[in-house]
Phi, psi and omega in degrees: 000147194249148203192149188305159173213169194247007190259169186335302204285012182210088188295149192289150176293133211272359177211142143337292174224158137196185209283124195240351154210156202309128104130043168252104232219132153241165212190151140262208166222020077318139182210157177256136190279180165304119199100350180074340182323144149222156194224162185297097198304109181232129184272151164263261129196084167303330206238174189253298167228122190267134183250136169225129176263333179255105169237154185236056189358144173081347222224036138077199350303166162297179198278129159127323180314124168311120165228154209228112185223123180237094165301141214188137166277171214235052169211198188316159169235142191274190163301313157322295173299331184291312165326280176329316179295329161284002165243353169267320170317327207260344178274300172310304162325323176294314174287329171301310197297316201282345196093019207245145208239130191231112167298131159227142197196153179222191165309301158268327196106027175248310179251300232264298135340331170277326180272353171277289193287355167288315192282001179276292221287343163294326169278024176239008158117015190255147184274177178294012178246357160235037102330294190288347180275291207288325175305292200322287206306333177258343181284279202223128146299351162234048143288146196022065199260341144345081181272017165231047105325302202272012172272325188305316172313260160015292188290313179112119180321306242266309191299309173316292187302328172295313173333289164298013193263263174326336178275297215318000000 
C-alpha cells in the first residue's frame, strides 16, 4: 500500500490550490513556484470555508473564515477519524449548497483533501471512480495516489468506518 511520501517521487503540487468542481477548491500548504522554489501556501480570505486536515501554524485562515480542523493521518483511519471525514464532506456539501466556495487542503493537497472531497462528490451523486478521475485531472495526477484512500472510496467511508467500528 502506498501512502504519502516527501521524497523525489512524489512532487510539492505546482498551485496552492484548485478548483476541482465549482467553489469546490482542494489545496495544500506547499507548492512549487515556476523555477522549482517552493513556498507556503497561506489562505487568506479567499474562501468561506476552510477544511484542514494538516494544520500548520502561520498557513491562515483569517480571523472570521469559517474553519474546520481534522487532523487524520495521510494512513489507515480509525472509525473516529473516518467519522470526522464523513461530517467534513457533508459540511462541504452544505457550504456548496449554500453558494459558498469552500477549501479542503493537507499538506500537498493529494489524499488526505482528497479523500474529503471525493467523498462530498459521491455525496452528490458521483461514483468513487469519477470522483477520482475528475481529482486527479484537476488537482494531480498524484492526487490520491494513496491506495488505501481509494480503496476506502471504492468500498464507500459509511461501510469502511463500520468495518472499523467493529475491529476496534
Amino acid at each position: 500500500m502506498r501512502t504519502r511520501g516527501k521524497g523525489p517521487d512524489v512532487p510539492a503540487p505546482d498551485r496552492p490550490w484548485d478548483e476541482i468542481v465549482p467553489g469546490l477548491w482542494m489545496g495544500g500548504h506547499e507548492f512549487r513556484r515556476p523555477g522549482g522554489r517552493l513556498e507556503f501556501a497561506v489562505v487568506r480570505d479567499e474562501f468561506d470555508l476552510v477544511q484542514t486536515l494538516l494544520r500548520l501554524p502561520g498557513h491562515g485562515p483569517d480571523e472570521g473564515v469559517e474553519h474546520h480542523v481534522w487532523p487524520i493521518p495521510d494512513g489507515p483511519l480509525d472509525g473516529t477519524q473516518l467519522a470526522g471525514v464523513i461530517r467534513l464532506a457533508q459540511a462541504a456539501g452544505e457550504a456548496l449548497d449554500e453558494g459558498r466556495r469552500v477549501l479542503v487542503r493537507c499538506y500537498h493537497g493529494y489524499n488526505r483533501s482528497g479523500l474529503v472531497v471525493a467523498h462530498a462528490l459521491m455525496r452528490r451523486g458521483g461514483s468513487a471512480e469519477e470522483a477520482i478521475r475528475l481529482i486527479r485531472a484537476r488537482r494531480s495526477p498524484w492526487a490520491l495516489h494513496n491506495d488505501l484512500f481509494v480503496a476506502y472510496l471504492r468500498a464507500g467511508l459509511a461501510t469502511v468506518r463500520l468495518l472499523e467500528e467493529l475491529a476496534e
